[in-house]
C-alpha positions in Angstrom: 17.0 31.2 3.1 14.5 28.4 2.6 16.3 26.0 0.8 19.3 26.5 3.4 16.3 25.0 6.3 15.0 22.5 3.7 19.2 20.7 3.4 19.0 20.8 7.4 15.9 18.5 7.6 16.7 14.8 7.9 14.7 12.2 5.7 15.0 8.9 6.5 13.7 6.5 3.9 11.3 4.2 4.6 12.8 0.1 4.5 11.6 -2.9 5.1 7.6 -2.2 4.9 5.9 -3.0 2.2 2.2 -3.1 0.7 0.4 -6.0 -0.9 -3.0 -6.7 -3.3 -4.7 -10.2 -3.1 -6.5 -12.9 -3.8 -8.9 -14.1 -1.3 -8.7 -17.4 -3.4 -5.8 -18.2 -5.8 -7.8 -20.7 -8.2 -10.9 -18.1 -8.8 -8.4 -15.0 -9.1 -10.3 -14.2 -12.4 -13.4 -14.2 -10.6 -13.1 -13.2 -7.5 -15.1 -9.8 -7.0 -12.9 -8.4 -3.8 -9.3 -9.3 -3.3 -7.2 -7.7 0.2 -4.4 -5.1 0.8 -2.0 -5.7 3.6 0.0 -3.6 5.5 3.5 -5.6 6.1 6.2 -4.5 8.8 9.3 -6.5 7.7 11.2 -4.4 10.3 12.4 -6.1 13.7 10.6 -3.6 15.6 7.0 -2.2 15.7 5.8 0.7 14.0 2.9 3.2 15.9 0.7 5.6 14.7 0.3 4.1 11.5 -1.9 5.5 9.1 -3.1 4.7 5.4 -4.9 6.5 3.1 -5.9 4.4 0.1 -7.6 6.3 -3.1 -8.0 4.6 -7.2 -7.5 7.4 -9.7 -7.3 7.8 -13.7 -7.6 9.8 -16.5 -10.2 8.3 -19.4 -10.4 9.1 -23.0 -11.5 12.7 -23.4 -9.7 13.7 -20.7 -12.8 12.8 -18.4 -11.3 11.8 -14.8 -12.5 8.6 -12.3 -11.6 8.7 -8.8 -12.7 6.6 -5.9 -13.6 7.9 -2.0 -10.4 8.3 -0.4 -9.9 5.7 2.6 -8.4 6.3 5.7 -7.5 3.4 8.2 -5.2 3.6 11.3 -3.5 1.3 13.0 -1.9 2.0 16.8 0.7 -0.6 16.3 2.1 -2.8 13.5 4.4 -5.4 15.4 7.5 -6.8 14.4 7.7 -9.0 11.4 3.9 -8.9 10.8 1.2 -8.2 8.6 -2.3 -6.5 8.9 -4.9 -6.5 6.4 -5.9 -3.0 5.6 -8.8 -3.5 3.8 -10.6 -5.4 0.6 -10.4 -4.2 -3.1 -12.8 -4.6 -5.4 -11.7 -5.8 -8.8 -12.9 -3.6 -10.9 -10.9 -0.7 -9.5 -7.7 -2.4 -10.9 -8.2 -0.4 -14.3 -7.4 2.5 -11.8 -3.9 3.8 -10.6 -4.4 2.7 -6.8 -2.1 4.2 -4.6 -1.8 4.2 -0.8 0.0 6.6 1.4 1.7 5.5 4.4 2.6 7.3 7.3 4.1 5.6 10.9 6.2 6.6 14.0 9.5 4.2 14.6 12.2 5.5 16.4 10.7 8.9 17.5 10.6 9.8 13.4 7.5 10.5 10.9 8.0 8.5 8.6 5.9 8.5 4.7 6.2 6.7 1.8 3.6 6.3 -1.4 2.9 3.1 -2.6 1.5 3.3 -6.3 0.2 0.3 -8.3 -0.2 1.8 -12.2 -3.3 0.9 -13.8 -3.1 -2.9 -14.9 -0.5 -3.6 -12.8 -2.5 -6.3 -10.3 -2.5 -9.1 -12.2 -0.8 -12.9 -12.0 2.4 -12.5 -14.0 3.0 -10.0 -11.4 2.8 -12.2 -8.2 5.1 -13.5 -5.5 5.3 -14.8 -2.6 3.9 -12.4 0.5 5.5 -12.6 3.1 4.0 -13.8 6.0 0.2 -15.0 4.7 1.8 -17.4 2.3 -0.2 -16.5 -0.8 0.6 -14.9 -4.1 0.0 -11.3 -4.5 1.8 -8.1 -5.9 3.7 -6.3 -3.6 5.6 -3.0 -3.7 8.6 -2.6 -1.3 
């Protein structure tokens, strides 16, 4: 009986939205102490009711576990084609998985989606173009 209910929910994927980590200042990436994570809405519409929940997690040696305070922000709109800035990161959490959860409205749907950067993953040789703040950073789509 319950997975019959479970094939008669819809999920819509989420597309065109995408996270991003960084730099304050490309030529002192190596020493900056707090780079920023932006929220970007590559859709044509806006998306409501958005909210993020940002948390940095790992396992150590030993099995001994480091977690930061889970952050939540929310944002009524995101417009079209835009970005906001979520909030800064310090650098030393990038030895930590660092994973943000995004939830919206577009469309009269909930949408969610997990964006996960792996531990070691913000760094240079990762960066592109972001979209709309014309500075290097790594995004997840």
């Amino acid at each position: 009986m319950e997975n019959d209910m479970k094939k008669d929910i819809l999920i819509h994927k989420v597309e065109d939205l995408a996270i991003a980590i960084v730099p304050r200042d490309e030529s002192l990436e190596d020493k900056e102490e707090l780079w920023d994570v932006f929220l970007i809405n590559l859709k044509e519409e806006p998306i409501t009711c958005v909210l993020v929940n940002s948390t940095g997690y790992s396992e150590q040696q030993g099995g001994e576990q480091r977690r930061t305070t889970t952050l939540r922000h929310f944002f009524e709109e995101v417009g079209p084609l835009s970005v906001v800035q979520v909030e800064p990161i310090q650098v030393q959490v990038f030895d930590l998985t660092n994973e943000y959860w995004v939830s919206f409205l577009h469309d009269n749907y909930m949408y969610d989606k997990k964006y996960v950067f792996v531990r070691g993953s913000i760094r240079p040789e990762h960066f592109m173009m972001v979209p709309f703040i014309n500075r290097k950073g790594v995004v997840i789509r």
